[in-house]
N, C-alpha and C positions, 0 to 999 in steps of 0.2 A: 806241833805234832809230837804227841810219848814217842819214849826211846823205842818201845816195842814196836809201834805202828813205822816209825820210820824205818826199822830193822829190816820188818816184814817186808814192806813196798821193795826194800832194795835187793833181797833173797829171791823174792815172788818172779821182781823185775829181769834176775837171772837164771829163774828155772821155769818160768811158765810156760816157757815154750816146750816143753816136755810135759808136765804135768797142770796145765792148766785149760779148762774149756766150762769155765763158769762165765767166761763172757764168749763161746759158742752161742751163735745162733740156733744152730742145731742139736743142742745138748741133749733135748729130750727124744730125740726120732730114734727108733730104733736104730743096731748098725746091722747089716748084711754080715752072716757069717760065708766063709769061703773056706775051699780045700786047701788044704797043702799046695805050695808054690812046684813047679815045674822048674829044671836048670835053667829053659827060655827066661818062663817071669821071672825067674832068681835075675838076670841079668836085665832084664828090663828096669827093672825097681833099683840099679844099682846108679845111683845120683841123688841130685842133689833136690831135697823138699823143705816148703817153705810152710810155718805154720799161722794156719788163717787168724788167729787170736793173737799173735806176737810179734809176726813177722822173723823171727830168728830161722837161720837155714841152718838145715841139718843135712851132712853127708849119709846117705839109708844105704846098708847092702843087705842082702838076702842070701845067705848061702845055706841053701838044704834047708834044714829043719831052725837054724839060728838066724837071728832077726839082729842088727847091727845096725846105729847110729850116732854120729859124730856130729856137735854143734859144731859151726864151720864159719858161721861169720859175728863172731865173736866182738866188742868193744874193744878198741885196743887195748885202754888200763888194762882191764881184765885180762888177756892174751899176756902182754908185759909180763903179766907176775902169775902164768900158768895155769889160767884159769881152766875149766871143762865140762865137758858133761857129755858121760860116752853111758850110750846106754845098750845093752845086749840081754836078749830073750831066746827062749826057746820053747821051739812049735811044745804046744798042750792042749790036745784035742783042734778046736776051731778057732785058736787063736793062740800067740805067740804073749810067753807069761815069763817076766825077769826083771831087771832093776838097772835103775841109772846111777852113774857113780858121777857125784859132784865134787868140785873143787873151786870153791868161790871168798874175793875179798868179800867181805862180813861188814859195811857202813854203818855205822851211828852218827848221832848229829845231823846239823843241815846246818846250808850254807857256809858259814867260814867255819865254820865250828863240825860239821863236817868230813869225818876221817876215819879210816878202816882199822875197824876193831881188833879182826882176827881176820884168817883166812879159814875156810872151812870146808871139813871134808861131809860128806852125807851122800849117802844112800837110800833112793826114794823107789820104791816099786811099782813096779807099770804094766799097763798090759797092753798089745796091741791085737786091733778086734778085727780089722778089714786093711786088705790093703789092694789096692786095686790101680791100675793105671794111672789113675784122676785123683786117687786118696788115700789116704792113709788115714784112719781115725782108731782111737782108745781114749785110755783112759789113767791117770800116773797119779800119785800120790801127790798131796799138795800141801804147801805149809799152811798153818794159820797162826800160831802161835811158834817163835821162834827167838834162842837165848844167843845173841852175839856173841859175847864175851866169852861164852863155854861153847858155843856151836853143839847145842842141847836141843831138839826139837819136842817141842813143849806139847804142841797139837798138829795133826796132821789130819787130814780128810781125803777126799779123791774128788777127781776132775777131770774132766772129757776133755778130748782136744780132738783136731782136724789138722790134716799138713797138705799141701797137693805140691803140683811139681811146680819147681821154681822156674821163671820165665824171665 
């Protein structure tokens, strides 16, 4: 596997859960727009969701017009050495529009040869389109082309994603 493809799978592997829904089942359905949240819903929605593409759980809160989410079950390596991905929106129009801030070790290699290049900061933007009792779904910025060494993002595209509540 190139340096690049390996890079990729192992960045992808720690942010897809925010900005990935190219292996959504439902990527192409429409999503439901909905109104602005009530304090009720704001507290309803405040836990913990899991996303149907990645499995990663994310801490969600809703306060007023701002959209807040914390990945929460994290790898340890990655925890160990501070890893994150906190991402915050705010309401715009019929949907809540803002950015994820990342902080990730950066792999190259495989196998024994295998060892983190850098740690890296990035900033990927996201939008969330519905959030409902049962779902959460949008849409977040996605790698496809990405420089370890510099933690330079070469190509970026978007990607749908689904969370529901975790069980």
């Amino acid at each position: 596997m190139d340096r690049n493809l390996k890079l990729r799978a192992a960045l992808l592997a720690m942010i897809l859960g925010l900005c990935c829904g190219a292996c959504s089942k439902k990527q192409n359905q429409p999503v439901a727009k909905q109104a602005p949240p009530s304090q009720n819903q704001a507290k309803k929605h405040a836990n913990i969701w899991k996303s149907e593409t990645t499995g990663k759980e994310y801490r969600v809160r809703i306060d007023g017009d701002h959209f807040y989410a914390d990945w929460v079950n994290l790898p340890p390596l990655a925890a160990q050495r501070g890893a994150y991905i906190r991402t915050v929106c705010q309401r715009s129009g019929s949907k809540w529009v803002g950015t994820s801030s990342i902080f990730m070790p950066c792999t190259v290699g495989q196998g024994k040869t295998e060892h983190i290049a850098d740690t890296c900061h990035l900033t990927l933007k996201i939008e969330i389109e519905s959030v409902t009792k049962d779902r959460i779904t949008g849409r977040g910025q996605s790698l496809k082309k990405f420089d370890c060494k510099s933690c330079k993002v070469i190509e970026a595209g978007w990607a749908n994603f689904e969370w529901v509540p975790a069980r």
